[in-house]
C-alpha positions as CSV (number, residue, x, y, z in Angstrom):
1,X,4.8,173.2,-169.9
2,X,2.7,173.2,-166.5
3,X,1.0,169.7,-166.4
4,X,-2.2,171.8,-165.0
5,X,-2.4,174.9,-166.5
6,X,-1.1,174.0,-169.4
7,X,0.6,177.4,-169.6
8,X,4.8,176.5,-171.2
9,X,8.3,178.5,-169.5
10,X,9.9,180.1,-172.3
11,X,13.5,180.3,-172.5
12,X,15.0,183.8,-172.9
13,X,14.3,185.4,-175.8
14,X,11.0,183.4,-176.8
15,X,7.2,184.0,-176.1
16,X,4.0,183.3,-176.8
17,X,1.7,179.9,-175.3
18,X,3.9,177.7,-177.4
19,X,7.1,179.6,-177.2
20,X,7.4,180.1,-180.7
21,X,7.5,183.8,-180.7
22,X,10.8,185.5,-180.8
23,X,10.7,188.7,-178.7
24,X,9.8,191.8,-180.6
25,X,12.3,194.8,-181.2
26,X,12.8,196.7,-178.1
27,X,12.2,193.7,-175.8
28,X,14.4,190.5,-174.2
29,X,14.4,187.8,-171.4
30,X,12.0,185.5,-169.8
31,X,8.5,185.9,-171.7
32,X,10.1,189.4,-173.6
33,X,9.5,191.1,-170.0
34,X,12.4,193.5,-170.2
35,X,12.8,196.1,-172.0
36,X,15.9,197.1,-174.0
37,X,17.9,199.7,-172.3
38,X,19.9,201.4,-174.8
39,X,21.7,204.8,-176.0
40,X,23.1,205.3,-178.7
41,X,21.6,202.5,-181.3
42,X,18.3,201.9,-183.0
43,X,17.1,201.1,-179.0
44,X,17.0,197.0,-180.2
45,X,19.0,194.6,-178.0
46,X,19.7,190.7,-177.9
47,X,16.7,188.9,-177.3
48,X,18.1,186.4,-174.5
49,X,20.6,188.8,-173.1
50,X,19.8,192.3,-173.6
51,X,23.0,193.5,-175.0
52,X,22.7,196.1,-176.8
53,X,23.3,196.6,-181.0
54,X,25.5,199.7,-180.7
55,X,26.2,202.5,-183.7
56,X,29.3,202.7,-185.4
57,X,31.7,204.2,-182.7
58,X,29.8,203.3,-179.6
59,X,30.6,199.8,-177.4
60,X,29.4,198.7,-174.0
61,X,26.5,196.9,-172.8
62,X,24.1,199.9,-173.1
63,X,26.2,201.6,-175.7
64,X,27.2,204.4,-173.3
């Protein structure tokens, strides 16, 4: 954490003043700043590297 401001770097994946908040569904990264970019799967994605959870039949990083 920031010896001023107090305010703590998360890692990817993890949020909150404490950084004990895993992202929400739909969201990854630094702070849960990027949104999941996905086609064809329920639109949630890793939380530190934003790969996607693909459907049955479907692969790729966005599930394209």
């Amino acid at each position: 954490c920031h010896h001023v401001t107090g305010e703590c770097t998360c890692p990817p994946g993890w949020t909150g003043h404490d950084c004990r908040h895993s992202c929400s569904s739909g969201h990854w990264g630094q702070n849960c700043k990027n949104s999941c970019a996905c086609n064809n799967s329920d639109g949630s994605c890793d939380p530190v590297t934003g790969s996607c959870f693909c459907e049955p039949g479907f692969t790729g990083k966005h599930c394209e």
